[in-house]
Residue, then its C-alpha position, 0 to 999 in steps of 0.5 A: x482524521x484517523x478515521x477518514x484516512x482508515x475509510x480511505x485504505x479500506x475502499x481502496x484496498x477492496x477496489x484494487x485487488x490486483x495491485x502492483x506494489x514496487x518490490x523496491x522503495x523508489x527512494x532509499x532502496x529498502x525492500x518493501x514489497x513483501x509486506x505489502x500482503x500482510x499490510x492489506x489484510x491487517x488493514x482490511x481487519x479495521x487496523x489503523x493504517x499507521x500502526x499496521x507500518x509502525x509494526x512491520x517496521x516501515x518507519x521512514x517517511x518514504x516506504x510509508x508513500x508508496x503504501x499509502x498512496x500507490x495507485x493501481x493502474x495495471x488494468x489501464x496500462x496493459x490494454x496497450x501492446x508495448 
């Protein structure tokens, strides 16, 4: 299971380059979005996905969801004027 999840981060990291992370995690507030840099690279190095949060210190539940299942929608949103 590990294994298809790391295959998973992996081909999403490499198709979404210019991702939004939120700078704020939407439900306890903790300041997230810094790590966000260090968690790709790591990733993309063949880390596993779980020890790369457990070592920048994301261990709640979560700020773990927003890494792991953010989905890039700026290239869609922004061929719309506001």
């Amino acid at each position: 299971m590990r294994q298809i999840l790391l295959k998973y981060v992996i081909k999403r990291l490499k198709t979404n380059i210019n991702m939004i992370i939120p700078v704020r995690c939407f439900t306890c507030g903790k300041v997230i979005g810094h790590l966000w840099e260090e968690y790709k690279k790591r990733v993309e190095t063949g880390e596993e996905p779980a020890k790369v949060l457990d070592d920048l210190g994301i261990t709640r539940y979560c700020c773990r969801t927003i890494f792991l299942t953010h989905v890039d929608l700026i290239k869609e949103v922004a061929q719309f004027k506001v």
